[in-house]
PDB file of N, H, CA, C and O in Angstrom:
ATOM      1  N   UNK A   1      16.928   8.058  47.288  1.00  0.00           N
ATOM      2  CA  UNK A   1      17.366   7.839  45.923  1.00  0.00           C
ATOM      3  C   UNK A   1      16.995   6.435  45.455  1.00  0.00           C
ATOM      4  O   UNK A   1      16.490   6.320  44.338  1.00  0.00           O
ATOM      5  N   UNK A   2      17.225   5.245  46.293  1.00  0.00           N
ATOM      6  H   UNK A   2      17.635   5.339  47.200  1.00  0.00           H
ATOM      7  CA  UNK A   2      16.951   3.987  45.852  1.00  0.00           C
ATOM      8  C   UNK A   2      15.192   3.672  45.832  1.00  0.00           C
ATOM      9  O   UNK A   2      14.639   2.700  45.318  1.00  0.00           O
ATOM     10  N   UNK A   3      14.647   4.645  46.449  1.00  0.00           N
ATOM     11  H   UNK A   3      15.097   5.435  46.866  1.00  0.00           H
ATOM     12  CA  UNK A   3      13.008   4.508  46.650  1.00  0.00           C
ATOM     13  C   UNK A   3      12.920   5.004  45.037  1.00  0.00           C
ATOM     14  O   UNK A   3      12.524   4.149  44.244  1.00  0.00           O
ATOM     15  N   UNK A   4      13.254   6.283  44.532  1.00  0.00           N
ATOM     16  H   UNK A   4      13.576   6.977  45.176  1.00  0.00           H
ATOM     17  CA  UNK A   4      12.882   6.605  43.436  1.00  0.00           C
ATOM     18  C   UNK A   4      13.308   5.897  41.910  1.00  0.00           C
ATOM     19  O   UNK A   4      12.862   6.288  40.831  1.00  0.00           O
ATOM     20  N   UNK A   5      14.194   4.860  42.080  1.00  0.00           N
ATOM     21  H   UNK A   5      14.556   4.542  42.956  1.00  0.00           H
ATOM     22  CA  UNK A   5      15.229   3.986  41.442  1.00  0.00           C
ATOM     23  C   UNK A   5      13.822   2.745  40.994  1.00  0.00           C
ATOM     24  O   UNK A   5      13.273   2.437  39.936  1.00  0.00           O
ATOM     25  N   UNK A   6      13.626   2.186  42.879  1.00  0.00           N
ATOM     26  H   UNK A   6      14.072   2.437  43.739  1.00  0.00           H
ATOM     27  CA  UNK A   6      12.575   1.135  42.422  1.00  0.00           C
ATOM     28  C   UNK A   6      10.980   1.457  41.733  1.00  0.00           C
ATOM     29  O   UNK A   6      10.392   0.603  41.072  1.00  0.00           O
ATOM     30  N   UNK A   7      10.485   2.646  41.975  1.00  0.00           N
ATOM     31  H   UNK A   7      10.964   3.341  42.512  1.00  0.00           H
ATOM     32  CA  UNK A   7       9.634   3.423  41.747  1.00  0.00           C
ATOM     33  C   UNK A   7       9.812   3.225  39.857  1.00  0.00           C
ATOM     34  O   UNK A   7       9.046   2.678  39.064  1.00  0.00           O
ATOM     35  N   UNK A   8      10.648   3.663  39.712  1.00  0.00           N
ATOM     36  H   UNK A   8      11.270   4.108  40.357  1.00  0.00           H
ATOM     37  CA  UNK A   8      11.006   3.895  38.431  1.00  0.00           C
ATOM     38  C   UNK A   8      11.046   2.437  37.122  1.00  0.00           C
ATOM     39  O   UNK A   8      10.590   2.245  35.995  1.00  0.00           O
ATOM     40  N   UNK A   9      11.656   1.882  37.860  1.00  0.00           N
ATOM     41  H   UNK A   9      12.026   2.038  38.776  1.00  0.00           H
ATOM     42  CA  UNK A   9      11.612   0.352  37.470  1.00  0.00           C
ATOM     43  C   UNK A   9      10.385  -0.362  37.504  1.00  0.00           C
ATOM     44  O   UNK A   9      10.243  -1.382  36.829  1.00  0.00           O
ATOM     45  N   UNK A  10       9.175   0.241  38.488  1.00  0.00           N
ATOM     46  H   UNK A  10       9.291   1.069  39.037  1.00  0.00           H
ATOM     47  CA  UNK A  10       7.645  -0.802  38.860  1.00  0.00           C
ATOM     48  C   UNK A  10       7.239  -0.145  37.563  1.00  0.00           C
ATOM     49  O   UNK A  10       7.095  -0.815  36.540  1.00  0.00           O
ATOM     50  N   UNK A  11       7.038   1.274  37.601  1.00  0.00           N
ATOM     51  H   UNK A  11       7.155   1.817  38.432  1.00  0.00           H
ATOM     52  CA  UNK A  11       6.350   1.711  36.346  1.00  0.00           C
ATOM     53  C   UNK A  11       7.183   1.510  35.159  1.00  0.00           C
ATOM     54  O   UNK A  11       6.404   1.078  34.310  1.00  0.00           O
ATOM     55  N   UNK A  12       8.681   1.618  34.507  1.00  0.00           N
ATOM     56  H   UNK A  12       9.315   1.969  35.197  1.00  0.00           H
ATOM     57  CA  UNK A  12       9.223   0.647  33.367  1.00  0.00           C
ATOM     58  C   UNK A  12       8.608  -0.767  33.007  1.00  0.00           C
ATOM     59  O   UNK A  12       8.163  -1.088  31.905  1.00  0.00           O
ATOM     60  N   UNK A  13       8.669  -1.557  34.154  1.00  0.00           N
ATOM     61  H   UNK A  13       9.031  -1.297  35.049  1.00  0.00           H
ATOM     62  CA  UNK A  13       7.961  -2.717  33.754  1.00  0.00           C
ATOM     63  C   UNK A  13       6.342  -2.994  33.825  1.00  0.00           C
ATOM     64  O   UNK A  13       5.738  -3.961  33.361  1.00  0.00           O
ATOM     65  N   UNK A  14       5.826  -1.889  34.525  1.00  0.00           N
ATOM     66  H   UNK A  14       6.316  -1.104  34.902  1.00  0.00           H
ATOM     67  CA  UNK A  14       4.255  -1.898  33.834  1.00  0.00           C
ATOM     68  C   UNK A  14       4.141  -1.523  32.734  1.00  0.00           C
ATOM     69  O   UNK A  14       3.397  -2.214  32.038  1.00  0.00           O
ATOM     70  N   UNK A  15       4.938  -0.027  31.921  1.00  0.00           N
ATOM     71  H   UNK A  15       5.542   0.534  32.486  1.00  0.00           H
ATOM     72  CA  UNK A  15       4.779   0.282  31.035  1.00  0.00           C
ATOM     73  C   UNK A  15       4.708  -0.809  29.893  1.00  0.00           C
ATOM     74  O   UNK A  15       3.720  -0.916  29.166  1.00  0.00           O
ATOM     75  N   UNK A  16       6.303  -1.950  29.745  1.00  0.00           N
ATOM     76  H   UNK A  16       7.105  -1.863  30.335  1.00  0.00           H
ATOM     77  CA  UNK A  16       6.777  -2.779  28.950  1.00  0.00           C
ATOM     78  C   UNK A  16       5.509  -4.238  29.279  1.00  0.00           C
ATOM     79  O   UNK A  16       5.516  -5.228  28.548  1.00  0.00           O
ATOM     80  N   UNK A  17       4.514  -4.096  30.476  1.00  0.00           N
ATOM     81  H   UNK A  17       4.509  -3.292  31.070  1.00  0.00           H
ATOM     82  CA  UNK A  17       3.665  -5.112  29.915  1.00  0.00           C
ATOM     83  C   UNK A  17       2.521  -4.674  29.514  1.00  0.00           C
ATOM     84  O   UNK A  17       1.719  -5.466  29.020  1.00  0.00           O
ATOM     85  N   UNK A  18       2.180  -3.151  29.663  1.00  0.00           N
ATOM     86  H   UNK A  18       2.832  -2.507  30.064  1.00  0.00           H
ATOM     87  CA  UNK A  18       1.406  -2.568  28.491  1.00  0.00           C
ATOM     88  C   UNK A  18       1.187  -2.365  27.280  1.00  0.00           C
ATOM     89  O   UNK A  18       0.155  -2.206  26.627  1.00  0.00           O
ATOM     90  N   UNK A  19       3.018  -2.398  26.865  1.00  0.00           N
ATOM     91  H   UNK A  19       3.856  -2.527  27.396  1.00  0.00           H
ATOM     92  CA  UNK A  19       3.148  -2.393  25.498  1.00  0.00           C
ATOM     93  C   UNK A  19       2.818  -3.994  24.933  1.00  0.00           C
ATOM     94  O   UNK A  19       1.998  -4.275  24.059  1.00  0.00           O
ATOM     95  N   UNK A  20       3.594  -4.843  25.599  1.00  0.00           N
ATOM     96  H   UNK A  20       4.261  -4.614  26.309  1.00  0.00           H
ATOM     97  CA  UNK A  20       3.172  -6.026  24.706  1.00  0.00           C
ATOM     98  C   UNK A  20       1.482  -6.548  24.267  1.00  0.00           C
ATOM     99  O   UNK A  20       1.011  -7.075  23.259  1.00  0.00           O
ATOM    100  N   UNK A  21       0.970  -6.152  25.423  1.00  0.00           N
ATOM    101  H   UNK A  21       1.353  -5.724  26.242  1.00  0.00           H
ATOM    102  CA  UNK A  21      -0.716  -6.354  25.579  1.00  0.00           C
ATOM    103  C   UNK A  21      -0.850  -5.434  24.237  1.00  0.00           C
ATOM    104  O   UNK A  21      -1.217  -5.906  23.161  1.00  0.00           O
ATOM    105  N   UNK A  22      -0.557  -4.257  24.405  1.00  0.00           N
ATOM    106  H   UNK A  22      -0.259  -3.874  25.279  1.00  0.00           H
ATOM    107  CA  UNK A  22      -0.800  -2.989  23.212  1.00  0.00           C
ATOM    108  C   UNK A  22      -0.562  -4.092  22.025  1.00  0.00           C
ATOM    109  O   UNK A  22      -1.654  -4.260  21.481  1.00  0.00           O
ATOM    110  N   UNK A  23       0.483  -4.941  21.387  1.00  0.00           N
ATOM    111  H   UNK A  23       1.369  -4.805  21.829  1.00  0.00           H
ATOM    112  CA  UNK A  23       1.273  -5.683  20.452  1.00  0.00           C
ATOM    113  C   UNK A  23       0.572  -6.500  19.895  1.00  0.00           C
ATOM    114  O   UNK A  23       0.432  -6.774  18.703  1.00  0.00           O
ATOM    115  N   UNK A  24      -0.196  -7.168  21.442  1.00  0.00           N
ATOM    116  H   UNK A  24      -0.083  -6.945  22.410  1.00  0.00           H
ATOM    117  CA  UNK A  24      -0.795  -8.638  20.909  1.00  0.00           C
ATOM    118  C   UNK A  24      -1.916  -8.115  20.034  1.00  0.00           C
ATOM    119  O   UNK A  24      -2.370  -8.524  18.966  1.00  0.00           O
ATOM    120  N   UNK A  25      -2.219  -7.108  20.792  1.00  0.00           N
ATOM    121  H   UNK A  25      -1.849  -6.775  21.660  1.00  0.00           H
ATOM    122  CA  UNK A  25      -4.323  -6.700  20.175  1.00  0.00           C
ATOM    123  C   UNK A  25      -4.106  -5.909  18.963  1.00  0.00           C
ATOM    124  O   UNK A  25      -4.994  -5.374  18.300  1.00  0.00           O
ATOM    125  N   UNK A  26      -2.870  -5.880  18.736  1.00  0.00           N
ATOM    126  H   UNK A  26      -2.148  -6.314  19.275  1.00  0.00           H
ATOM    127  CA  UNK A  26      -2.595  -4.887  17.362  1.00  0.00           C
ATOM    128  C   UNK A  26      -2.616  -5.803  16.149  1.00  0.00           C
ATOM    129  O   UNK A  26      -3.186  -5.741  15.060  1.00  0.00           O
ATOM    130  N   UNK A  27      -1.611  -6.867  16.848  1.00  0.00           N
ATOM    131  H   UNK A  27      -1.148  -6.917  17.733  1.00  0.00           H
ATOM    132  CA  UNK A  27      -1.331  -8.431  16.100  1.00  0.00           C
ATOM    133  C   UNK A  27      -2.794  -9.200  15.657  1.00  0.00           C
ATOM    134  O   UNK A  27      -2.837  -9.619  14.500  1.00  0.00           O
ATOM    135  N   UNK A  28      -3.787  -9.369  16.373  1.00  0.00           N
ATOM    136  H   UNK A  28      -3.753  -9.028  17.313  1.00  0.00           H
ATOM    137  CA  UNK A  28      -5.230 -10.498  16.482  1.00  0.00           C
ATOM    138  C   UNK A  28      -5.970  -9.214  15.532  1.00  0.00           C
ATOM    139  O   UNK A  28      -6.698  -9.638  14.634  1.00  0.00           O
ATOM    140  N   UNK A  29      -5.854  -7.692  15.645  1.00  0.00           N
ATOM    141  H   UNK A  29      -5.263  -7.348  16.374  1.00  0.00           H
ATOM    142  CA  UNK A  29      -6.742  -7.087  15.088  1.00  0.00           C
ATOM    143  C   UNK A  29      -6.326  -7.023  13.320  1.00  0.00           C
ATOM    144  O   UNK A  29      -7.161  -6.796  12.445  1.00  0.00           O
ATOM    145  N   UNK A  30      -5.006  -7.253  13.097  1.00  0.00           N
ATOM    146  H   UNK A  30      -4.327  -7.438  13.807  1.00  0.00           H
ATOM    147  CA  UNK A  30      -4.424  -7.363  11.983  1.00  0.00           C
ATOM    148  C   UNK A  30      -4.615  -8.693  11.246  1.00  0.00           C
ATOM    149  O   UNK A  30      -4.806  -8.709  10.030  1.00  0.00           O
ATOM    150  N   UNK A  31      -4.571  -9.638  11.873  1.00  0.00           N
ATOM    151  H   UNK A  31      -4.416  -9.626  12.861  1.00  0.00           H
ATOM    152  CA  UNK A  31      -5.131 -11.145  11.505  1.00  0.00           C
ATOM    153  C   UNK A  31      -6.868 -10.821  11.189  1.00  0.00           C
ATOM    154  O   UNK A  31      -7.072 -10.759   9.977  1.00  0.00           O
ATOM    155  N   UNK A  32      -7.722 -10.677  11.766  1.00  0.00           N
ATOM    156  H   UNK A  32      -7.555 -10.727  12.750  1.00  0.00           H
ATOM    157  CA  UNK A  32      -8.954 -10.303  11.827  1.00  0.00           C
ATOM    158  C   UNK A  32      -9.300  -9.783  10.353  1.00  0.00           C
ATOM    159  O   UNK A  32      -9.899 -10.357   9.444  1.00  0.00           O
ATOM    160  N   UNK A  33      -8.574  -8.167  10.431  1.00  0.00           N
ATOM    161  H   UNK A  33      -8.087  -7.700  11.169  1.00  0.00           H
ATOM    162  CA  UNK A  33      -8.655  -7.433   9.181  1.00  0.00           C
ATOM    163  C   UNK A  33      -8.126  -8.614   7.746  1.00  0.00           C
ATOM    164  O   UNK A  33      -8.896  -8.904   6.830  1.00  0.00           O
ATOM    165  N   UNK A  34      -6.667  -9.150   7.859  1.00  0.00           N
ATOM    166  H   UNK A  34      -6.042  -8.914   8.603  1.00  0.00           H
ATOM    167  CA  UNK A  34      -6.506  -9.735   6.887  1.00  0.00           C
ATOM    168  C   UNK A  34      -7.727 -10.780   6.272  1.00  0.00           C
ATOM    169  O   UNK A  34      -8.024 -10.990   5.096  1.00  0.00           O
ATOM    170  N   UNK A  35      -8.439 -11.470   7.794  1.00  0.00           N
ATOM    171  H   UNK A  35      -8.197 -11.299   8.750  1.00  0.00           H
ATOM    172  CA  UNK A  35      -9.648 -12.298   7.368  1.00  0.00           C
ATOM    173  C   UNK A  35     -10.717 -12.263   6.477  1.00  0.00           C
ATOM    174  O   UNK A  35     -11.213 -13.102   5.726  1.00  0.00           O
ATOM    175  N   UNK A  36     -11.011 -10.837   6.792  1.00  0.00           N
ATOM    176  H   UNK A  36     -10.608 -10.156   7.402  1.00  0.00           H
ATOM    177  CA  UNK A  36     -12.054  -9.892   5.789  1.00  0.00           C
ATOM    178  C   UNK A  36     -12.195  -9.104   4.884  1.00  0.00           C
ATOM    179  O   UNK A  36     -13.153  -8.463   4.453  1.00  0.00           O
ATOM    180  N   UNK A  37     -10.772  -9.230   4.522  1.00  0.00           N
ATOM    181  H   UNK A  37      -9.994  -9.751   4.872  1.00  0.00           H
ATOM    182  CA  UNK A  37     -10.111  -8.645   3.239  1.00  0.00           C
ATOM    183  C   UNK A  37     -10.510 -10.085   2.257  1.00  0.00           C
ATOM    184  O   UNK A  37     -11.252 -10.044   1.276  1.00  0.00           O
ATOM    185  N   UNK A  38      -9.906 -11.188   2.724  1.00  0.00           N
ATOM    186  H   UNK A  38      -9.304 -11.222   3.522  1.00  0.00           H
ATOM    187  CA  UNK A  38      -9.822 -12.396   1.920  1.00  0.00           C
ATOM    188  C   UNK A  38     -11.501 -12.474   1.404  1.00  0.00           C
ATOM    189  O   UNK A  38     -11.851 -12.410   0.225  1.00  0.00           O
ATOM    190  N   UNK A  39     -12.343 -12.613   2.477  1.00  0.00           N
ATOM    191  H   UNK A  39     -12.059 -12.665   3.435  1.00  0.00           H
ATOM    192  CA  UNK A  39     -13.545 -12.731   2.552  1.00  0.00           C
ATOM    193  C   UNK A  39     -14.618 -11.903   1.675  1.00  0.00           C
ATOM    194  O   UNK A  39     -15.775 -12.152   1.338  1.00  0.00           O
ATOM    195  N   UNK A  40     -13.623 -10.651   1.412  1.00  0.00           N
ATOM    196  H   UNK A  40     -12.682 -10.449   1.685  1.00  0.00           H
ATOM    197  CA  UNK A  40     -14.577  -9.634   1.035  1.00  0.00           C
ATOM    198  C   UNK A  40     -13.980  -9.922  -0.786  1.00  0.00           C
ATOM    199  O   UNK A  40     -14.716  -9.737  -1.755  1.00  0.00           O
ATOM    200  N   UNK A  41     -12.647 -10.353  -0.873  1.00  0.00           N
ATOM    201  H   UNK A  41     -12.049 -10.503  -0.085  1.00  0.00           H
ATOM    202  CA  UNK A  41     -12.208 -10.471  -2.281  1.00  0.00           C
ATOM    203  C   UNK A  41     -13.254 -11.551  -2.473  1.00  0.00           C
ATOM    204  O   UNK A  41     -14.306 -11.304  -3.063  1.00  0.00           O
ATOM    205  N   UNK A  42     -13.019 -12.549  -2.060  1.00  0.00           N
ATOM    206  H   UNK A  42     -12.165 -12.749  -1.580  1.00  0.00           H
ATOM    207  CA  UNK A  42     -14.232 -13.766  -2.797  1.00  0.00           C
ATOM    208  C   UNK A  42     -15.295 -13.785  -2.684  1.00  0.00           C
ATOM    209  O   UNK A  42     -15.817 -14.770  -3.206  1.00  0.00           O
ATOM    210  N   UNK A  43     -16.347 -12.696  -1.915  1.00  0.00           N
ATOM    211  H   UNK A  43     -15.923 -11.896  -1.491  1.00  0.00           H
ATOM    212  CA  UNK A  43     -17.476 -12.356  -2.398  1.00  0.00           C
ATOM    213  C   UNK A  43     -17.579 -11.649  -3.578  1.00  0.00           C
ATOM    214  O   UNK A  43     -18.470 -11.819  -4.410  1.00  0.00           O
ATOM    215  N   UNK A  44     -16.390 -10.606  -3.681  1.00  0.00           N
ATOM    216  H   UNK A  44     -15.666 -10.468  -3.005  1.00  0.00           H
ATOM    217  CA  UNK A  44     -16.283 -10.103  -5.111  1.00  0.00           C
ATOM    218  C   UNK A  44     -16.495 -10.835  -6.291  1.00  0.00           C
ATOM    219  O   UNK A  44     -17.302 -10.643  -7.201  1.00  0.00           O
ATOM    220  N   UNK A  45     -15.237 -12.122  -6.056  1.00  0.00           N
ATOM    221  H   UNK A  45     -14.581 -12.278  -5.317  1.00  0.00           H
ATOM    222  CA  UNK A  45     -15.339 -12.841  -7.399  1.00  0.00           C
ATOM    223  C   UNK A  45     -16.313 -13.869  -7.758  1.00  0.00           C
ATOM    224  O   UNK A  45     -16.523 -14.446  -8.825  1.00  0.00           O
ATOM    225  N   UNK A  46     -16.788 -13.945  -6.748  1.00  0.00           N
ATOM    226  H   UNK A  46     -16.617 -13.476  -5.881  1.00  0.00           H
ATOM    227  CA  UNK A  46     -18.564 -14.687  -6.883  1.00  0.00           C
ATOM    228  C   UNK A  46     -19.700 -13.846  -7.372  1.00  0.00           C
ATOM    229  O   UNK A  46     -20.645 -14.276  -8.035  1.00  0.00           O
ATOM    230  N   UNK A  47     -19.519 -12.572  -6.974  1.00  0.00           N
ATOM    231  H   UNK A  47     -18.752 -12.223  -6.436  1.00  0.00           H
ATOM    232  CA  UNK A  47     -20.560 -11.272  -7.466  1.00  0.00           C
ATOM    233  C   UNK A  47     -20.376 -11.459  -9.016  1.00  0.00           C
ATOM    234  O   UNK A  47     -21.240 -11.616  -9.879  1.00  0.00           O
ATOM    235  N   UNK A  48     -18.772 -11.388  -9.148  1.00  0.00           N
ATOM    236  H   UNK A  48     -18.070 -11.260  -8.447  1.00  0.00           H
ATOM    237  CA  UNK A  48     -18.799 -10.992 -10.651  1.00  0.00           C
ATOM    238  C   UNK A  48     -18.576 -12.076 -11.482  1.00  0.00           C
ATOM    239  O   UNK A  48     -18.479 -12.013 -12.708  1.00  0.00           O
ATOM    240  N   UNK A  49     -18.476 -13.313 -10.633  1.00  0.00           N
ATOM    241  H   UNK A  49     -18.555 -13.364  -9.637  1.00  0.00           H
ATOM    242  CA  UNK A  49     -19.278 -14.487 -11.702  1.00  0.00           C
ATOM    243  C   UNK A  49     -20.076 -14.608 -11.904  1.00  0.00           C
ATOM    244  O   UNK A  49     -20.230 -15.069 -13.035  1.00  0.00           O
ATOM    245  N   UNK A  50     -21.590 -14.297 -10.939  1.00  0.00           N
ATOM    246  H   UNK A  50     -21.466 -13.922 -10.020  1.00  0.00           H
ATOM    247  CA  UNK A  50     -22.666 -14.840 -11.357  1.00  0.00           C
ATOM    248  C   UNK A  50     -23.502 -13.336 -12.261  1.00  0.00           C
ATOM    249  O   UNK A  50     -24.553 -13.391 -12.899  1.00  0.00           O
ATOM    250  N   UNK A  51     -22.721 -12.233 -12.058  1.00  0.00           N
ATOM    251  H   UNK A  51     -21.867 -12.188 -11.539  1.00  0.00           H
ATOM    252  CA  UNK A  51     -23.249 -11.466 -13.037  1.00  0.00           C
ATOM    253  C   UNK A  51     -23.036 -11.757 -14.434  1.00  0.00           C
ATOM    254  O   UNK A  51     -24.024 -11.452 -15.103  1.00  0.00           O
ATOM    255  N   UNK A  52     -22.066 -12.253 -15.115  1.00  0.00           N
ATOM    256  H   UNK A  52     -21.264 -12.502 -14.572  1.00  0.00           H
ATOM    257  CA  UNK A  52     -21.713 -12.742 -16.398  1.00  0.00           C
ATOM    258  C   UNK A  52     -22.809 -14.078 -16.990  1.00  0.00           C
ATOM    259  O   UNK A  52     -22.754 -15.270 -16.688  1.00  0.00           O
ATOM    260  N   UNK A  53     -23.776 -13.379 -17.919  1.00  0.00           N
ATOM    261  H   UNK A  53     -23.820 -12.410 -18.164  1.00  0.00           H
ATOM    262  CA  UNK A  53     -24.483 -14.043 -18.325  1.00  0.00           C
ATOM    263  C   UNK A  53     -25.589 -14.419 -17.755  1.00  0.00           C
ATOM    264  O   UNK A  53     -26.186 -15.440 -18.098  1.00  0.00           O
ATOM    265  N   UNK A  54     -25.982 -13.633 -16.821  1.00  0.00           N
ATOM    266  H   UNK A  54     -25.497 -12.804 -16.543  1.00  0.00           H
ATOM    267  CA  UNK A  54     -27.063 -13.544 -15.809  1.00  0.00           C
ATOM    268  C   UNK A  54     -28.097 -12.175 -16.838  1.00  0.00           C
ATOM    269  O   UNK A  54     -27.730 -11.477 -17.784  1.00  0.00           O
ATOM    270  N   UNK A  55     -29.353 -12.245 -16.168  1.00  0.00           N
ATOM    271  H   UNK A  55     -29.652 -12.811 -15.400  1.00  0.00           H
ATOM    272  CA  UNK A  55     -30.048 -11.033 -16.351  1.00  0.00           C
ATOM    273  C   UNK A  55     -30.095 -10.239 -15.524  1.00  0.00           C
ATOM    274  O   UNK A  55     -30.209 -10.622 -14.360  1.00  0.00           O
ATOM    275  N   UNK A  56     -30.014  -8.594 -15.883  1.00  0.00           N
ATOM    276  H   UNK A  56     -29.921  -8.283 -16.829  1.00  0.00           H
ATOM    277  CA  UNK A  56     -30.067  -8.042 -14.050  1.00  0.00           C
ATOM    278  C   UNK A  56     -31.341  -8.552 -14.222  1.00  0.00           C
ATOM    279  O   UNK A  56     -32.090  -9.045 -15.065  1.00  0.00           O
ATOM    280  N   UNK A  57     -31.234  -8.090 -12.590  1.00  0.00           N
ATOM    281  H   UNK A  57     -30.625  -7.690 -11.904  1.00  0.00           H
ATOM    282  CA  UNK A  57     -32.688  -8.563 -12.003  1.00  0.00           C
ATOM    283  C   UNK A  57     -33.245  -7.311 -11.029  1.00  0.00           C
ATOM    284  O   UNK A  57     -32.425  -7.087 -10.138  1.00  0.00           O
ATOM    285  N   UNK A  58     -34.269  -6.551 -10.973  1.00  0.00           N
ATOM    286  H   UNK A  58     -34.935  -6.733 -11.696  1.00  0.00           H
ATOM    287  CA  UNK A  58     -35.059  -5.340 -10.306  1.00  0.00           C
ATOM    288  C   UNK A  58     -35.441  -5.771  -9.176  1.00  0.00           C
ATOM    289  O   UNK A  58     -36.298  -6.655  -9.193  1.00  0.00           O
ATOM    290  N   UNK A  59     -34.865  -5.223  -7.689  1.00  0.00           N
ATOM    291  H   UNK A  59     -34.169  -4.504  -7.675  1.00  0.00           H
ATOM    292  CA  UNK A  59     -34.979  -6.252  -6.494  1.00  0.00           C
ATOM    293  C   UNK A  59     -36.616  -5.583  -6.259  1.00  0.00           C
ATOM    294  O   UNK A  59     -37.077  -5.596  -5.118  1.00  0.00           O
ATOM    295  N   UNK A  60     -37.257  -5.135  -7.158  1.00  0.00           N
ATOM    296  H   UNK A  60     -36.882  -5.124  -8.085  1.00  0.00           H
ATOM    297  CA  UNK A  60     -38.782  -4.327  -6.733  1.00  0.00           C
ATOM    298  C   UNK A  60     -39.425  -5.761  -6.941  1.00  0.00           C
ATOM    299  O   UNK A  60     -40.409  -6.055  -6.262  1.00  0.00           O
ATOM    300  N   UNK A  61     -38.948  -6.590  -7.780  1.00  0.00           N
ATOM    301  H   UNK A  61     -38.148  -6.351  -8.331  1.00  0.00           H
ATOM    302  CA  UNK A  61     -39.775  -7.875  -8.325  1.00  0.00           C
ATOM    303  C   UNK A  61     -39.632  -8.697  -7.662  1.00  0.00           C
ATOM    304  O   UNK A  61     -40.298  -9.731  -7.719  1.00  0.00           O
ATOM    305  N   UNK A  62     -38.599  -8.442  -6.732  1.00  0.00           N
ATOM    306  H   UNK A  62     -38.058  -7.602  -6.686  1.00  0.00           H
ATOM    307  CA  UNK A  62     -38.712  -9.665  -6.011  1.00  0.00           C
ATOM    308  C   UNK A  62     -39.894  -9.362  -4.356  1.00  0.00           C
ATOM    309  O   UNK A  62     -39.509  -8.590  -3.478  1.00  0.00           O
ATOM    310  N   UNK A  63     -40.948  -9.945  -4.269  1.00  0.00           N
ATOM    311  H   UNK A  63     -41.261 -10.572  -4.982  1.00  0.00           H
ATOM    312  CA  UNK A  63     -41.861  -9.236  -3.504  1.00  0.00           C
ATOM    313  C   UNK A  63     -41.763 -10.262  -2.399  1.00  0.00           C
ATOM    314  O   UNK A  63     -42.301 -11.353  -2.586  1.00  0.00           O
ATOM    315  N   UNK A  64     -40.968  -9.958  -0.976  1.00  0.00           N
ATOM    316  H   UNK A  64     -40.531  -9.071  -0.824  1.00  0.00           H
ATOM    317  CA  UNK A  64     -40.936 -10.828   0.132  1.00  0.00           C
ATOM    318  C   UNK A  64     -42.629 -11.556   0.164  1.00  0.00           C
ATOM    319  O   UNK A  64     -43.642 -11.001  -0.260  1.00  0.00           O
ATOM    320  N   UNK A  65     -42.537 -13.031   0.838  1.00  0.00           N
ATOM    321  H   UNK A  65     -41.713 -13.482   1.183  1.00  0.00           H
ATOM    322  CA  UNK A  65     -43.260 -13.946   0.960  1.00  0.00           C
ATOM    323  C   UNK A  65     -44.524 -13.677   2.001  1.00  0.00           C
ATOM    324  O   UNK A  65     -45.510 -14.410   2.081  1.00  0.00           O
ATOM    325  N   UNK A  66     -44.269 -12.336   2.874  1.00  0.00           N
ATOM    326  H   UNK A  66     -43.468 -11.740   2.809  1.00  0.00           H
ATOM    327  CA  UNK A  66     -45.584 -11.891   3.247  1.00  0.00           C
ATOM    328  C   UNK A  66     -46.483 -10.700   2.958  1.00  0.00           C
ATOM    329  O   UNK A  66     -47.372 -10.165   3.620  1.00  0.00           O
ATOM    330  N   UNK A  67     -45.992 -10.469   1.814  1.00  0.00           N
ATOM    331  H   UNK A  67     -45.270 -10.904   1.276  1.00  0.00           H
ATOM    332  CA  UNK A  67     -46.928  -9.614   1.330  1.00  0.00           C
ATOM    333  C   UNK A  67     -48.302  -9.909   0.367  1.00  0.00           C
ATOM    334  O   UNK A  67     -49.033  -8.977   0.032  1.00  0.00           O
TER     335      UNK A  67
END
């Protein structure tokens, strides 16, 4: 009975340092995402500044430098 007691307790506390590991990478992947949210808004508002009062422009005209 006490074999299956400690048994029980090794895997409880592997489980509970699985979960926190599970926590942290949930935590750094949520920081990450928030990063590129921010990142992706202020490319927005740079897109749609420099379109205001700009000309479009036809990316066919623009002909890379080794051709």
């Amino acid at each position: 009975m006490e074999e299956r007691l400690i048994t029980i307790e090794s895997k409880l506390a592997l489980a509970e340092d699985l979960l926190d590991e599970l926590n942290k990478t949930v935590f750094r992947q949520q920081e990450q995402i928030d990063l590129l949210q921010s990142q992706i808004r202020l490319l927005y508002t740079q897109m749609q500044g420099s379109g205001q009062g700009a000309e479009k422009r036809d990316p066919r005209d623009e002909i890379p430098p080794h051709y």
